[in-house]
N, C-alpha and C positions, 0 to 999 in steps of 0.2 A: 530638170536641173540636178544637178549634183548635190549629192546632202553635206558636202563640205559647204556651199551656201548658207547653211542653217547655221553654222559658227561666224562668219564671216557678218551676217547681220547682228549678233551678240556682240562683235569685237567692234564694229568700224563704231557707233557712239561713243562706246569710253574714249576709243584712243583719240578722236576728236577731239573730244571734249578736255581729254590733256593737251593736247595740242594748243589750245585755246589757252586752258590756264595758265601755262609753262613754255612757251613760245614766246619770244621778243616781239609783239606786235608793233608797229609803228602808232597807227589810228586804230578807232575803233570800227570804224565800217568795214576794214580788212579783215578784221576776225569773226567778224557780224558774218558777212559773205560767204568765209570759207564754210564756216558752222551752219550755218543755213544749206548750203549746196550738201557737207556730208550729210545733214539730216535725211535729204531730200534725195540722195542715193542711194539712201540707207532704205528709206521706204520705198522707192520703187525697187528697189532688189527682194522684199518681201514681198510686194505684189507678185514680182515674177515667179515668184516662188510659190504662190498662193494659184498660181495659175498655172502650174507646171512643177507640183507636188513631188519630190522624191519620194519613191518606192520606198529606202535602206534610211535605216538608223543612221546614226552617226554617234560612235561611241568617243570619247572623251577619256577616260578613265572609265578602268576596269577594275574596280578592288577584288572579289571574292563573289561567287556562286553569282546570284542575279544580281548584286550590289553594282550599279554603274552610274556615271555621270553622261548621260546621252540625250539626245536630241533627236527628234521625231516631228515631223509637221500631220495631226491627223484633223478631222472636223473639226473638237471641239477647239483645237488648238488656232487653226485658220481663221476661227470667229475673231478670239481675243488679238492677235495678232496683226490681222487687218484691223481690227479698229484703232490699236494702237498705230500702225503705222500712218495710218490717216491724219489721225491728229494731231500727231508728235510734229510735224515743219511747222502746221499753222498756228500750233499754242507755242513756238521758237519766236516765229516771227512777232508773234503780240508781245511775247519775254521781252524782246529788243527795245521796243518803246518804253514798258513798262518799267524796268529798271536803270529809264536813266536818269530815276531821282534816288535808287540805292546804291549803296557800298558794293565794293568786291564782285562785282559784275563778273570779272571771269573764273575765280572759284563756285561763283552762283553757278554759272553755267556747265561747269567740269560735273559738277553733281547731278544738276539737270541733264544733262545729255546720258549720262553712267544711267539714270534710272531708266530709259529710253530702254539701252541695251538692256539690264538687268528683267525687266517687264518681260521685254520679248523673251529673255530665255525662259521665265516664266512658262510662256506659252507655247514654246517650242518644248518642252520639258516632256521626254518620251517614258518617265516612269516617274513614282512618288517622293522618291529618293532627290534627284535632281531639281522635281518641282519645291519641295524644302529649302534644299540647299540656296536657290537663289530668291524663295520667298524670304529669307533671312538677309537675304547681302540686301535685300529690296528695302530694310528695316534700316540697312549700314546706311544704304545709298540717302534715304530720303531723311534722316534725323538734322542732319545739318543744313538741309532749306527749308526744316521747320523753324532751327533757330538760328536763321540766316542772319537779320536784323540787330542781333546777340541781345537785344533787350532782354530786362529783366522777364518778361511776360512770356518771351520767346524761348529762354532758358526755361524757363520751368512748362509749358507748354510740350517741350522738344523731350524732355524729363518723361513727363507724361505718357506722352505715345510711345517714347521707348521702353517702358514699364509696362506699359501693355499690351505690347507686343513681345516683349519677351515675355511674358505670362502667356501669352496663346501659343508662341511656338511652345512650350513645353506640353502642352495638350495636345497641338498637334504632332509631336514627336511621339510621343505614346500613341498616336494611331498609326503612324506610320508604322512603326514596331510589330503592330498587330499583323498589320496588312504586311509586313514582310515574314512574318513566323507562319499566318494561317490562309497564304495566296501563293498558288500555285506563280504567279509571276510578281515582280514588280510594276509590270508595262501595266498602261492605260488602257484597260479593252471594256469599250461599253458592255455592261452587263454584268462586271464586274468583275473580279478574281479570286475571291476568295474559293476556298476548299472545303465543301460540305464536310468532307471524311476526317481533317483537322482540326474543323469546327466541331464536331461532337455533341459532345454535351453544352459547350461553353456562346450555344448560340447568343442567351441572356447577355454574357457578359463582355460579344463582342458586340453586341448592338450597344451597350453604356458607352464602347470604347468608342462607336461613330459618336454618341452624343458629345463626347466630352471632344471629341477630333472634329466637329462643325462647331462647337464655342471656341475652340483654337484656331482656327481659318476665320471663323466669325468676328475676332476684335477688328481683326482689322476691317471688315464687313457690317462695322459697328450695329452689335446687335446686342440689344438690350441684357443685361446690364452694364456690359464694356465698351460703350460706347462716350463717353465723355471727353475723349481726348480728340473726337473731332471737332465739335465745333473748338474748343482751345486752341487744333491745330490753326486757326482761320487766320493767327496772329501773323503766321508767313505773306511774304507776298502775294500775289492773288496769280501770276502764272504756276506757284506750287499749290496755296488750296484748290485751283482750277482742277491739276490732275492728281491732287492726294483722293478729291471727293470726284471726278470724274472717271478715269481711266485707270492709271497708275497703281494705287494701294487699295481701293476699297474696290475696285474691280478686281486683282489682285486675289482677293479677298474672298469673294463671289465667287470668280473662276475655280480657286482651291477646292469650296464647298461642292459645286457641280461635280470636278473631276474624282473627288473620295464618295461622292455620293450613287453617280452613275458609272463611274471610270471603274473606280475599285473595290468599294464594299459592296454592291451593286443591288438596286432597285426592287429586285423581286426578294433579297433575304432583308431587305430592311422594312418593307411595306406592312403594313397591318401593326407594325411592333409598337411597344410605347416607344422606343426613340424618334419615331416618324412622328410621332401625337406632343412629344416634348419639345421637336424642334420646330412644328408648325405654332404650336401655343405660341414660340419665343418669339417667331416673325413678325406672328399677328397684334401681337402687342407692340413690338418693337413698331411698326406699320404706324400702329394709332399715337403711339408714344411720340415721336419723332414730329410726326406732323402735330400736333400739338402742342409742342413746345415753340416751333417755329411760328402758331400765332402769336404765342403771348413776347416773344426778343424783338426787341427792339434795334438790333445791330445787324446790319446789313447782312453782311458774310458769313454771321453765327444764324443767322434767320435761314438761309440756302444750306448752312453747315446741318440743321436740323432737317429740314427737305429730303438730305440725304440720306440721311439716318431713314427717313420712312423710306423713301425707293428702293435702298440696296436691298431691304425685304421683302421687297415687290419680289424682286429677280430670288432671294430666300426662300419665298414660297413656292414659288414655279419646282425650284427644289426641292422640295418639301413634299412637296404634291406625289414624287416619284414617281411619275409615270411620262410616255415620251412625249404630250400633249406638254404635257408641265415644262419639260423640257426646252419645248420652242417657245416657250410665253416666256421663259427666265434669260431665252438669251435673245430674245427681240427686247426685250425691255431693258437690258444690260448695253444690248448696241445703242437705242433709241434714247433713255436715259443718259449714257454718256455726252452724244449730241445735244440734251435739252440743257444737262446740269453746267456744260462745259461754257455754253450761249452765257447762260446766267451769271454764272459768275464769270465774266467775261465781262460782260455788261456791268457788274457790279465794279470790276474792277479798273473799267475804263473812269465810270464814274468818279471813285475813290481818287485817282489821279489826274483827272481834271478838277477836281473840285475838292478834295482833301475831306468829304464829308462821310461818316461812315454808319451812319444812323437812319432811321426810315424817316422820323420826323426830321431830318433834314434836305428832304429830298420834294420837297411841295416846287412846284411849278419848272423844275430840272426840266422838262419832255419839251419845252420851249426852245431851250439853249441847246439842249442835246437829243432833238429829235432822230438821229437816226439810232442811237443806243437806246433811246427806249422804245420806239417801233420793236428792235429786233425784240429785249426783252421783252414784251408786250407778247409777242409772237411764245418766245420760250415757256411764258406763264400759263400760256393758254393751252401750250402743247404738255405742261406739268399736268395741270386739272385732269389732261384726256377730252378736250375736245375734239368733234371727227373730224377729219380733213387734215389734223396734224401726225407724228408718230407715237403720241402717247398716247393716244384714243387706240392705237393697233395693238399695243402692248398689253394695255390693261384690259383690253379687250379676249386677248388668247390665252391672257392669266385667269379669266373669271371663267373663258369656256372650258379649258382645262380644268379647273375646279370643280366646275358642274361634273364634267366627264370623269373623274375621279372618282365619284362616289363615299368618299370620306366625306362621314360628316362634319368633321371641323372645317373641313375646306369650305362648307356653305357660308360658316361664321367666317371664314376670310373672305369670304366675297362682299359681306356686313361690313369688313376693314378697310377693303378697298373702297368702298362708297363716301363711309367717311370719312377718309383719308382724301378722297376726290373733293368733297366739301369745304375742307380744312386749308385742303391747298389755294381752293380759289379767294377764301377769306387773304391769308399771307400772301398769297402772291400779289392780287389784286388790289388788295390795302396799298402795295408801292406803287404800282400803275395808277391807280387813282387819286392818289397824293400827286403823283408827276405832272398829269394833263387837269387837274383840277383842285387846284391848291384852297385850301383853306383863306377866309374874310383877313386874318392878321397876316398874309402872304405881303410880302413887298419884292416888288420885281427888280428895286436897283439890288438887292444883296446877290442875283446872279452874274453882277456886270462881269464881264471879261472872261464867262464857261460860254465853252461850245465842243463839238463833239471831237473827238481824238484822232490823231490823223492816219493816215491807212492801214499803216501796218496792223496798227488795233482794228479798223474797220472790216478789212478782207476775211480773214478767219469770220468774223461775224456774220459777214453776208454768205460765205459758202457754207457754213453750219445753217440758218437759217433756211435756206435753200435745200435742204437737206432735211431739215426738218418736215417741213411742208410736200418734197418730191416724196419720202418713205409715206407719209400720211396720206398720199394718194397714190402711190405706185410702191405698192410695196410685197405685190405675190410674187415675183421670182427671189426673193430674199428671205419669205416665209416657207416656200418650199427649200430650198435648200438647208434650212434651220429642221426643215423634216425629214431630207433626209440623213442629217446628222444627228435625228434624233430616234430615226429607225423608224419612224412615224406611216 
């Protein structure tokens, strides 16, 4: 296909999504319709694309010497890319139900459909320059369906993440800086770019500049210590926590760290350094920290919002690890994660809206009224923990062999975080499952009268994620190979 393609899946969401906002609708099923079909043209034109890869760039703007705004589809970019077009109709379609107990439906939507587009140029982003520039519109696009609801909580939440995210991009601007002063290119080429003959003496002080350019990719990767404005963010709707903590931003987030890690300052100059030893310490903490916190909260969505906080360093570490074993455990567990986290809160979010309840201890005997939302959850908890037969078992699985095969010794102590972190999870997770299907002696069964489960629109997403969960947990080598050979493996 033509690499004009690669702008044309950037463009068709916004302009949608204005369409929607700013269009004289009559009803609302008319604009439901339209919005749902672009979606879903939107993604299968990525597919095709993913299937039939353009050779050429596509350049955009050309400022000065390698300075561009361009667009490139390569490996790692086809990962992020598909997973986001996968998701992006089916978390539309739950949106639909979901907000028809909120305000301003189609300004909701003009934002949500923009980060769609924005994401993907993300990942179509053929050098560091580009990948920036739209990691920041990513910051513009998503602020206002944190503080969609305008509550006071939502205002200052929305405050929050855009504070810290603009403190990361400034870290991340300084690395980019680097990598365009001491890299023979700006493009993305496994292996990295930089220039021994430039780097000189200054090896020291370009390895600080990766440290302090993975804690500026890393807020929004929520990683210890800049991580509090996730769960805060939880106060949005739950189709935006779904893909602030699923897909969207803290993948986002992740992908940046992979692409300055193996893309551009590259693997074999950062290995052995302390930045490798500083950023693995931050994961593994981050790992244990995260799940930890999610036993002791008590609030649904801030309970998953911490979940997250431990995974996105699952996929940190794999990075971490730098080597190309590492590689393919950060982004099996980046694709498979996304599927488990996205279930979850999904599930949580059906719940919240049949039942207005948003607490664990208010969730005793719910698997009654709404057995197919917590079957699925049930399924997604199990696939968190890593049990086998699911995809989280596969993930954490080639992030602990990876580690082994690394030979760094702190990577053995992340293999000690991963277990307890495995531990941790089954405690939170399982603590709501078992409150669901076996309610405590003070339980009274008339206070569920009138819940039962959500109706399809919420369902279907639920059932093809689930379904997905469980097919990768048992079929999942042609998708580990091709993670190898984009990782040169």
């Amino acid at each position: 296909m033509n690499a004009v393609y690669l702008l044309l899946v950037v463009l068709i969401p916004p302009l949608a999504g204005a369409v929607v906002a700013f269009a004289p609708w009559r009803r609302r099923a008319h604009w439901m319709c339209f919005l749902e079909l672009a979606v879903i043209l939107n993604s299968v034109l990525v597919w095709l694309l993913l299937f039939n890869r353009p050779a050429d760039t596509l350049t955009l703007i050309h400022f000065t010497g390698e300075l561009s705004i361009a667009f490139r589809l390569d490996g790692l970019g086809t990962v992020f890319a598909g997973l986001v077009s996968f998701l992006w109709p089916f978390a539309t379609l739950y949106a639909f139900e979901y907000m028809t107990k909120e305000k301003h439906e189609r300004v909701f939507f003009f934002f949500y459909t923009l980060t769609y587009g924005v994401t993907l140029a993300i990942a179509l982003s053929d050098n560091i320059l580009t990948m920036y520039c739209f990691y920041e519109m990513l910051t513009l696009a998503t602020v206002p369906l944190v503080m969609h609801t305008l509550s006071r909580e939502a205002i200052l939440a929305s405050r929050k993440y855009l504070y810290y995210s603009i403190g990361g991009a400034a870290f991340a601007f300084i690395g980019m800086i680097f990598v365009i002063t001491y890299g023979d290119t700006t493009e993305f080429l496994l292996g990295g770019v930089l220039n021994m003959s430039k780097v000189g003496e200054n090896r020291d002080i370009l390895q600080f500049i990766y440290f302090l350019t993975f804690l500026g990719f890393g807020v929004k990767a929520a990683v210890c210590p800049f991580n509090s404005w996730l769960p805060k963010a939880g106060v949005a709707p739950t189709p935006v926590t779904a893909l602030l903590h699923a897909v969207a931003v803290v993948k986002s987030g992740a992908f940046a760290i992979l692409r300055v890690t193996y893309y551009s300052f590259g693997t074999d100059f950062l290995r052995g350094s302390f930045a490798q030893n500083a950023v693995m310490a931050i994961v593994m903490f981050t790992i244990v920290y995260g799940c930890s916190m999610a036993v002791k909260e008590t609030h649904l969505k801030r309970r998953l919002a911490y979940s997250t906080i431990s995974n996105l360093s699952y996929i940190l570490f794999g990075a971490a690890l730098m080597t190309p074993f590492g590689l393919v455990g950060a982004l099996s567990h980046m694709v498979f994660h996304a599927l488990m986290k996205i279930t979850s809160f999904f599930c949580a979010g059906a719940i919240i809206h049949q039942t207005e309840r948003i607490y664990v201890h208010q969730l005793d005997g719910l698997a009654k009224k709404m057995p197919k939302i917590f079957g699925i959850f049930t399924v997604s908890a199990l696939a968190l923990m890593g049990v086998p037969g699911l995809c989280g078992f596969i993930s954490k699985f080639y992030l602990a062999s990876a580690a082994i095969e690394s030979g760094n010794v702190l990577s053995y102590f992340g293999i000690g975080c991963l277990l307890i972190s495995a531990l941790l999870t089954a405690i939170y997770m399982l603590s709501i499952v078992v409150r669901a299907y076996f309610p405590t002696g003070e339980f009274r069964e008339e206070t569920l009268e009138g819940i039962s489960d959500p109706n399809w629109m919420m369902l279907l997403p639920l059932i093809v994620f689930v379904i997905f969960i469980v097919g990768f947990g048992l079929f999942c080598a042609p998708l580990i190979s091709f993670f190898g050979d984009i990782a040169g493996v």
